[in-house]
VMD Tcl script that draws the C-alpha trace (Angstrom):
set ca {
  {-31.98 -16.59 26.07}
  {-34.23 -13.97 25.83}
  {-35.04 -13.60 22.32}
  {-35.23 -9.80 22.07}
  {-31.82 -9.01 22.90}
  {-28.96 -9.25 21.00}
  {-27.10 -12.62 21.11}
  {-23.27 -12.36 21.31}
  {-20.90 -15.41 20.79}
  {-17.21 -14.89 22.51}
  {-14.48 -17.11 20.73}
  {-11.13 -17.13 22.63}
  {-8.46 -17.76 20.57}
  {-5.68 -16.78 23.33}
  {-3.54 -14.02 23.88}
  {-2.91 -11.40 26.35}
  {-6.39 -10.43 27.08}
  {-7.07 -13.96 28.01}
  {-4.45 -14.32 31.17}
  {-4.96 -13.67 34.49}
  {-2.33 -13.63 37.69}
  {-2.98 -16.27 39.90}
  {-2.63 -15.29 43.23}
  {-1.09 -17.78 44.67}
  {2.21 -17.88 42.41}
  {2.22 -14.66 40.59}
  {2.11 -16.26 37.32}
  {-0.13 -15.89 34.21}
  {-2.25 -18.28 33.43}
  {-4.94 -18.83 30.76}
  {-8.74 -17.28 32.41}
  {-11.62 -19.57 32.03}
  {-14.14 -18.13 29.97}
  {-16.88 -20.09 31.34}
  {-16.88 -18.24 34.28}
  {-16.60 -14.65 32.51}
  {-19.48 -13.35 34.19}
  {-18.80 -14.05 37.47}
  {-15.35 -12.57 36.79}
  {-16.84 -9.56 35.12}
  {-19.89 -8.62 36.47}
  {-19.82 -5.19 34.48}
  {-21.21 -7.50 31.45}
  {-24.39 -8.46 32.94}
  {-25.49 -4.65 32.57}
  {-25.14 -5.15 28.42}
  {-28.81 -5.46 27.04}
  {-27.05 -8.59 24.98}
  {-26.93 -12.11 26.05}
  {-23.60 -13.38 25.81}
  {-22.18 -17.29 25.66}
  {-18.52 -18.13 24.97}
  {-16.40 -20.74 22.88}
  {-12.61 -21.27 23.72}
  {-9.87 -22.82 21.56}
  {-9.23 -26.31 23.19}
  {-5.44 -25.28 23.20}
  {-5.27 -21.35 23.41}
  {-2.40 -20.17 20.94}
  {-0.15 -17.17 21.22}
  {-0.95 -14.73 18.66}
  {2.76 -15.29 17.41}
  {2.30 -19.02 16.52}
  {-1.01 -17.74 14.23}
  {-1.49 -20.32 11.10}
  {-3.78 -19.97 8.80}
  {-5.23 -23.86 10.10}
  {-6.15 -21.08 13.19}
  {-8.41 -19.06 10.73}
  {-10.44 -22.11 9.57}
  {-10.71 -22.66 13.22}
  {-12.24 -19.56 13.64}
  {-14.60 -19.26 10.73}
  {-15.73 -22.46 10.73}
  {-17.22 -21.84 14.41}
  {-18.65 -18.66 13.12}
  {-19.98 -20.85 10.15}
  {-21.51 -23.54 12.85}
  {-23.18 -20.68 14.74}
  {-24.48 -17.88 11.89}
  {-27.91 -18.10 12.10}
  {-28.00 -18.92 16.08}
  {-25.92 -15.45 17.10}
  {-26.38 -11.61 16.20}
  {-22.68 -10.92 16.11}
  {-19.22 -12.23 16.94}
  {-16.29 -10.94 19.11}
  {-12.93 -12.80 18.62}
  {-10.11 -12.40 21.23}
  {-6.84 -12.26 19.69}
  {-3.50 -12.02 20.57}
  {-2.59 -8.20 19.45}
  {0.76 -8.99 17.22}
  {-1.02 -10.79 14.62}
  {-4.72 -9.69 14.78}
  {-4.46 -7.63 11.88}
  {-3.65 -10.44 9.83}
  {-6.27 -12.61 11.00}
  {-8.71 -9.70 10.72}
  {-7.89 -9.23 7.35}
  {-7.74 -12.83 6.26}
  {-11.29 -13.58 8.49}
  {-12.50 -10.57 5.80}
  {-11.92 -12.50 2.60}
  {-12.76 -15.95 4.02}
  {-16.52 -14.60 5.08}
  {-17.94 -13.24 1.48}
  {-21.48 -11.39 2.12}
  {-20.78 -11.43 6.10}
  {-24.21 -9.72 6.92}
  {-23.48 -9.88 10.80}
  {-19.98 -8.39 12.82}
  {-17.04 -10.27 12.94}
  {-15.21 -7.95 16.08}
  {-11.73 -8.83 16.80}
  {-10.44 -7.40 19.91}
  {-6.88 -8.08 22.42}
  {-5.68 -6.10 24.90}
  {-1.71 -5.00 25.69}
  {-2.00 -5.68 29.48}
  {-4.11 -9.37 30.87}
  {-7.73 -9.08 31.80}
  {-6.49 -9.32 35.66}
  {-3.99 -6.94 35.35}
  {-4.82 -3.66 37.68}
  {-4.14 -1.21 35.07}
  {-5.76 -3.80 32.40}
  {-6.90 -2.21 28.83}
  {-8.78 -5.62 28.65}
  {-12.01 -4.73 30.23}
  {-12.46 -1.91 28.19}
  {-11.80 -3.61 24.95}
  {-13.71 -6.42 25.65}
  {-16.88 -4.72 26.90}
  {-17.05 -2.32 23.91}
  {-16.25 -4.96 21.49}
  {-19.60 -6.39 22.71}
  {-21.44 -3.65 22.56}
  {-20.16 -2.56 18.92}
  {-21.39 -5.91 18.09}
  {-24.43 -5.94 19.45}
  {-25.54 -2.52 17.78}
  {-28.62 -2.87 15.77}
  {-31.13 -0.68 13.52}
  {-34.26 -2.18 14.03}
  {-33.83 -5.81 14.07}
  {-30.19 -5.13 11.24}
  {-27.08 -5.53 12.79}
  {-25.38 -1.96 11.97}
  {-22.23 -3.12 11.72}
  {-21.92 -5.90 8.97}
  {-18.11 -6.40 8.44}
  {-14.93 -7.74 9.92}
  {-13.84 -5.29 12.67}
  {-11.16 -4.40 14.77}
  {-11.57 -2.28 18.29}
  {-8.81 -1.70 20.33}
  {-8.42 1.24 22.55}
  {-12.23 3.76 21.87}
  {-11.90 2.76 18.27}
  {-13.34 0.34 15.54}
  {-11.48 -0.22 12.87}
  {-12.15 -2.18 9.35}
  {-10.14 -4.67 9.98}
  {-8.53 -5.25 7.01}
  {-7.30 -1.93 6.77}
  {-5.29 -1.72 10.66}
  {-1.67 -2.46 11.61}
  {-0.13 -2.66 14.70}
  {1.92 0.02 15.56}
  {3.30 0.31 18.64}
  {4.18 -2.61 21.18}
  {3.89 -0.60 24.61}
  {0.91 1.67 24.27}
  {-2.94 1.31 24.57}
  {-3.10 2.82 21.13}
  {-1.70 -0.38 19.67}
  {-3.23 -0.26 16.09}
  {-3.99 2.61 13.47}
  {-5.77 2.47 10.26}
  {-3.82 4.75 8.26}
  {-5.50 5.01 4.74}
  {-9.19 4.38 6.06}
  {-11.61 6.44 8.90}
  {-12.41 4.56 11.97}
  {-15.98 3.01 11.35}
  {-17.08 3.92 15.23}
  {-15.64 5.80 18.44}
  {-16.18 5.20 21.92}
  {-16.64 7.77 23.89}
  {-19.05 9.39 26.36}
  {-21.81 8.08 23.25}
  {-20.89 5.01 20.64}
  {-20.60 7.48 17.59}
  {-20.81 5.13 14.86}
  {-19.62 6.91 11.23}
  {-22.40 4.51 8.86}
  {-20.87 6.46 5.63}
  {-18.03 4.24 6.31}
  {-19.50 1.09 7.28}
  {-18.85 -1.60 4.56}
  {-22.20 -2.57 2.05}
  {-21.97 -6.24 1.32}
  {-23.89 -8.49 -1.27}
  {-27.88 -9.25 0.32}
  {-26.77 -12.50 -0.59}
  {-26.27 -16.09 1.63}
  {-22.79 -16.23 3.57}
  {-20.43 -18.14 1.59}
  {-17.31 -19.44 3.42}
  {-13.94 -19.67 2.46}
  {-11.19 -22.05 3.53}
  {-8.45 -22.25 1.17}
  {-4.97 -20.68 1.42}
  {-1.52 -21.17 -0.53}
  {0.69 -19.79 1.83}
  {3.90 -20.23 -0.92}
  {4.39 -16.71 -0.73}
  {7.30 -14.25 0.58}
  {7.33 -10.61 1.84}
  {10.65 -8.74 0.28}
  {11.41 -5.42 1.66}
  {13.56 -3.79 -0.41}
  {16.37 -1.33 0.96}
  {19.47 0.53 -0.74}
  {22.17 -2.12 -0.92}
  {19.73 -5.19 -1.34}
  {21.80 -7.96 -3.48}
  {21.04 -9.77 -6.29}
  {22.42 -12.68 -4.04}
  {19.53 -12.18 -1.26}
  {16.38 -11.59 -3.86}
  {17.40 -15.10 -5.83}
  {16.61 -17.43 -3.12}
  {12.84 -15.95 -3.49}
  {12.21 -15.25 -7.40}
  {14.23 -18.48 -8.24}
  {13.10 -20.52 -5.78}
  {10.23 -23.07 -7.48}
  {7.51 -23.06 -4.34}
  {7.12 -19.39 -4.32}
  {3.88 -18.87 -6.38}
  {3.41 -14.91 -5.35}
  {5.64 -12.00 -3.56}
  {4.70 -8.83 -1.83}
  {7.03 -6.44 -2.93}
  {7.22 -3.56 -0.26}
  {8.69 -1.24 -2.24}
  {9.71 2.68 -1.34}
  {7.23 5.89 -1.51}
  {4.47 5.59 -4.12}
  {5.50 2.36 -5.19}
  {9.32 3.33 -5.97}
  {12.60 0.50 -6.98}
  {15.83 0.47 -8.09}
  {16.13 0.11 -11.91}
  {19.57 -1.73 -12.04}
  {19.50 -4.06 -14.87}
  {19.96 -7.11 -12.52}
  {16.87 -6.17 -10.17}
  {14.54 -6.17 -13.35}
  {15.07 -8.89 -15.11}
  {14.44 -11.08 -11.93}
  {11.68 -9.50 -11.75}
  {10.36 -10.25 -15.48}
  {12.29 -13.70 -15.03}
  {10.11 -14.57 -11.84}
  {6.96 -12.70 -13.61}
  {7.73 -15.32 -16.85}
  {7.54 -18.64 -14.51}
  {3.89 -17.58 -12.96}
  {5.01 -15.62 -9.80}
  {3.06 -13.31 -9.09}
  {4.63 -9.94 -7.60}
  {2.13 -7.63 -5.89}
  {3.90 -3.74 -5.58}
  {3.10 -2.15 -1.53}
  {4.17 0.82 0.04}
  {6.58 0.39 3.16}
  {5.44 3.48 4.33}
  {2.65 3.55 6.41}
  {0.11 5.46 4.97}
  {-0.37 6.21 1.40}
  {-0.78 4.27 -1.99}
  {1.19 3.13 -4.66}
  {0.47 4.59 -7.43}
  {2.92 3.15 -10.72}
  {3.97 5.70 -13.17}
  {4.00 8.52 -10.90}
  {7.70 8.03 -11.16}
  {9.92 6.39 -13.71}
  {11.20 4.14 -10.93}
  {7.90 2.77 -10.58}
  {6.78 2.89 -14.41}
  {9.04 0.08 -15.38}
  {7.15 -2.22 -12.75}
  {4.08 -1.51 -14.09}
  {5.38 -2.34 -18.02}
  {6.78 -5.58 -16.86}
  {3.10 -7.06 -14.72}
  {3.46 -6.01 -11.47}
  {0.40 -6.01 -9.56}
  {-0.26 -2.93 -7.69}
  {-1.44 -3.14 -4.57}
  {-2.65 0.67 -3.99}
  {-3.46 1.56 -0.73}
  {-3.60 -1.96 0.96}
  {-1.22 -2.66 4.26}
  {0.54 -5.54 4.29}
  {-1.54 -7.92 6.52}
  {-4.24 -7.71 4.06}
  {-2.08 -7.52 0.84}
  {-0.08 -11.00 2.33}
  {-3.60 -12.71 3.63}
  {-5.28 -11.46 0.47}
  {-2.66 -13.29 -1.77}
  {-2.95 -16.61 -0.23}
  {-6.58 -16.17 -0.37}
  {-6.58 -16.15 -4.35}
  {-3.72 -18.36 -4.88}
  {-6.02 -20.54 -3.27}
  {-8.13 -20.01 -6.51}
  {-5.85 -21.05 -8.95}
  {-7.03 -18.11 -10.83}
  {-5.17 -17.89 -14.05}
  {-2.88 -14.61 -14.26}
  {-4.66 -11.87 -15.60}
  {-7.47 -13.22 -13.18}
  {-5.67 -13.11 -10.65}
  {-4.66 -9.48 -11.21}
  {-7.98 -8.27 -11.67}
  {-9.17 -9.80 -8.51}
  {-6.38 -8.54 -6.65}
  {-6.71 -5.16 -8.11}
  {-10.43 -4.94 -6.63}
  {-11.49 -4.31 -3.83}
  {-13.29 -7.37 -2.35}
  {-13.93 -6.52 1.39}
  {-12.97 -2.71 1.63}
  {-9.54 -3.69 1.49}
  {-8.27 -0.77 -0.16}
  {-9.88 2.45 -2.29}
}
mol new
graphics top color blue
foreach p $ca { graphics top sphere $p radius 0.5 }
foreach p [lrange $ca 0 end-1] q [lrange $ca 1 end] { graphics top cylinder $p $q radius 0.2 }
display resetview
């Protein structure tokens, strides 16, 4: 390797980006990344030097675990100090929960962390995949002086990098798969890389330290006019359940029928702990506001403010993997830790 360049490592987790037609039969089938060059001469023009790592068994996005994430860090882990920056191939329907949960996992990441997919595969003739791909390695290999510019989990996907923990997918059939609704794009791809460094995330000077421990006891409740009393018991009454995201309506709105409250403060009371998210898709909660949301905020519910989903779900089995004791908990969860939320 030629020690002035950048070094990039690849990790191929599977998904879309990763297939390939073979000629022969028309079918997909997974590309071998140890031929990536050859396959893609366009990346011998980056002024990085590249090597790749696959998944032994490529997974669809769909079957993501967090077992999958430990995967992943844990080869980021093995290969810090030997690589300038990292670009993770991902499956699109579940990339912004890995991104998000890759966030907390690596505390005082000093180095990017890019994850990148595509909507159409990498031999596809109308393929997003090169695009993506060669970007994401370029993003990553950006540098001021011998500092990586970009020191945080990312996400680029169609001329933009995202934080990562702040994207959700939004649409199944277009390039434009993901937006980050409640934070700017960190960079742009364009005619120039415009990188916006007032939004770049400042971590700790400090060593890497690596996390690896989820609880992933937890439920997502969506709440909609009719939910039943019925429906919401098998979750706050059920004994495994140690925390809930709540995705509640508007600025952090819910019904205030007797019933729906006191399994609320009945689920609060046994050590669940209920964590209060928009369903909208951009804005924050913000308890009080209303009188429909004031009453969650008397009995301990956690806001989650301007946090999506992915990263409010990812981030709870992160610290229930603390066994942080309650008000703990909430205080942690209430800060941001990664640029999570504002």
């Amino acid at each position: 390797m030629n020690e002035n360049k950048p070094k990039i490592l690849l990790i191929y987790t599977g998904g879309t980006i990763g297939m390939i037609k073979n000629p022969l039969t028309a079918s997909l089938e997974a590309f071998n990344f140890d031929h990536l060059l050859k396959n893609i001469p366009e990346l011998n023009i980056l002024d990085c030097e590249i090597q790749t790592v696959s998944f032994r068994v490529p997974i669809d996005s769909s079957n993501m675990h967090p077992r999958y994430w430990i995967q992943m860090v844990e080869l980021i882990e093995q290969h810090y100090h030997n690589y300038d920056g990292f670009v993770i191939l991902h499956g699109s329907d579940t990339m912004s929960y890995s991104a998000s949960a890759l966030s907390f996992m690596l505390e005082n990441l000093q180095k990017p962390v890019i994850f990148t997919g595509s909507q159409l595969p990498i031999g596809d003739l109308r393929t997003d995949a090169k695009e993506n791909l060669i970007t994401s390695i370029q993003m990553a290999s950006l540098r001021n002086g011998i500092e990586p510019v970009i020191k945080e989990v990312g996400l680029y996907f169609e001329y933009k990098l995202y934080r990562g923990n702040r994207t959700t997918k939004i649409n199944a059939d277009h390039f434009e798969a993901f937006e980050s609704l409640n934070y700017p794009m960190l960079a742009e791809s364009g005619v120039h890389l415009k990188v916006n460094k007032d939004y770049l995330f400042q971590p700790q000077n400090q060593e890497l330290v690596v996390h690896k421990t989820f609880n992933t006891n937890v439920a997502i409740i969506k709440l909609f006019p009719g939910i039943s009393e019925y429906s919401l018991n098998c979750f706050l009454n059920n004994p495994s359940i140690k925390g809930i995201i709540l995705e509640t309506y508007g600025a952090g709105n819910a019904t205030t029928e007797s019933w729906f409250i006191d399994l609320l403060v009945n689920a609060i009371n046994s050590g669940i702990h209920i964590i209060n998210v928009t369903q909208c898709s951009g804005g924050s909660v913000a308890m009080g506001q209303y009188a429909t949301s004031e009453i969650l905020r008397k009995i301990g519910v956690i806001s989650g403010l301007d946090i999506t989903t992915e990263a409010a779900i990812t981030k709870l089995m992160f610290l229930l993997g603390k066994n942080f004791e309650s008000k703990e908990f909430k205080t942690n969860f209430e800060t941001s830790l990664r640029g999570e939320m504002s």
